[in-house]
C-alpha positions as CSV (number, residue, x, y, z in Angstrom):
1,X,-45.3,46.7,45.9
2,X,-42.9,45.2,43.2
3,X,-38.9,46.0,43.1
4,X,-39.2,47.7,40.4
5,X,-42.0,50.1,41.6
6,X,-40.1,50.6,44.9
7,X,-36.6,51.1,43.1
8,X,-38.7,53.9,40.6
9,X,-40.1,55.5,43.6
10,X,-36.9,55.7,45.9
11,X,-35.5,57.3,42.6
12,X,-38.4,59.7,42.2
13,X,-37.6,60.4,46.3
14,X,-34.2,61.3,45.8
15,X,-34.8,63.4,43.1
16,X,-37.3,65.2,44.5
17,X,-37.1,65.2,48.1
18,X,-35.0,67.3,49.1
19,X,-32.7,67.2,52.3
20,X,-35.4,65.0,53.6
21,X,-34.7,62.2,51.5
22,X,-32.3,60.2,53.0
23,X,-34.3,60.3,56.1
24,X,-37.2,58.9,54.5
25,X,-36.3,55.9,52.2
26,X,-36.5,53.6,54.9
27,X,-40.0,55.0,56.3
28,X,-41.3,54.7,52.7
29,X,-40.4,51.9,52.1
30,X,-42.0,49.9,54.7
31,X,-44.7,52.3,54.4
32,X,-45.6,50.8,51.1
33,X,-44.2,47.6,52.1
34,X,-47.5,45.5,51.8
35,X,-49.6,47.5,49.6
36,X,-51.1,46.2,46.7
37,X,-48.6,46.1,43.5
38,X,-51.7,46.8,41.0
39,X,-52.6,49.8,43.8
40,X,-48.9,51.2,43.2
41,X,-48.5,51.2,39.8
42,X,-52.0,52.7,38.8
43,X,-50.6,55.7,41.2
44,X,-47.2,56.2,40.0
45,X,-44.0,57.4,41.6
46,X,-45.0,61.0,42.3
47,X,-48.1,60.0,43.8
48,X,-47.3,57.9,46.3
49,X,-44.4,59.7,47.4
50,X,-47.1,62.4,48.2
51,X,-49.2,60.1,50.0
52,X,-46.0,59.2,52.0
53,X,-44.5,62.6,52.4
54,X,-47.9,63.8,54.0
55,X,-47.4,61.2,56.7
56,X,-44.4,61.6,57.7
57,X,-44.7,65.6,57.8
58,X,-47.5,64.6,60.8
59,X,-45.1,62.0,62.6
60,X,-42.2,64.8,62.1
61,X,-44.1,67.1,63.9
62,X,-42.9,67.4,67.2
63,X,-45.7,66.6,70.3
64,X,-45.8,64.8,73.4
65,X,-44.9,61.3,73.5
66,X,-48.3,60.4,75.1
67,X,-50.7,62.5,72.5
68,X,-51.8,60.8,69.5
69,X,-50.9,62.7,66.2
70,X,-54.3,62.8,64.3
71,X,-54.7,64.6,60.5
72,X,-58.3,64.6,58.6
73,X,-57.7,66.8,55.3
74,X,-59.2,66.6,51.7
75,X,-55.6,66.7,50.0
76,X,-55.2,69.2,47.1
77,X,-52.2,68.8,44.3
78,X,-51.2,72.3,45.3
79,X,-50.8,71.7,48.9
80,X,-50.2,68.3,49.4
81,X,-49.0,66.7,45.7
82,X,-51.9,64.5,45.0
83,X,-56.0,64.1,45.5
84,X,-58.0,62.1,46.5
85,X,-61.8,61.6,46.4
86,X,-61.8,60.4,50.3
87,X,-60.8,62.7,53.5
């Protein structure tokens, strides 16, 4: 991910997060920390801060430190803020 695509979504985060944003900007951004810069800006802000935001609702979940937190969903723009064609 380029600066400028992390700075645009960390914007989009503040903006839209809630009281959850603070919390988050340093999860997101090594979440997206590797990913593919052409990946990230075909997607844009409110996308990926979706994809994000769906993960760390499962690792803010509260569960035994020895059970593995496991989610399969088909993600729908009304429940989750973006779609995807894979589970």
């Amino acid at each position: 991910m380029t600066t400028s695509h992390l700075t645009e979504l960390l914007s989009y985060m503040q903006q839209h997060g809630g009281v959850e944003a603070n919390r988050q900007a340093s999860f997101i951004s090594a979440y997206f920390e590797n990913t593919d810069p052409d990946e990230t800006a075909a997607r844009g802000p409110a996308t990926l801060y979706a994809i994000a935001n769906a993960h760390w609702r499962l690792l803010d979940t509260p569960h035994a430190a020895r059970n593995a937190m496991l989610r399969v969903f088909n993600p729908t723009l009304a429940e989750d803020g973006f779609v995807s064609e894979h589970s």
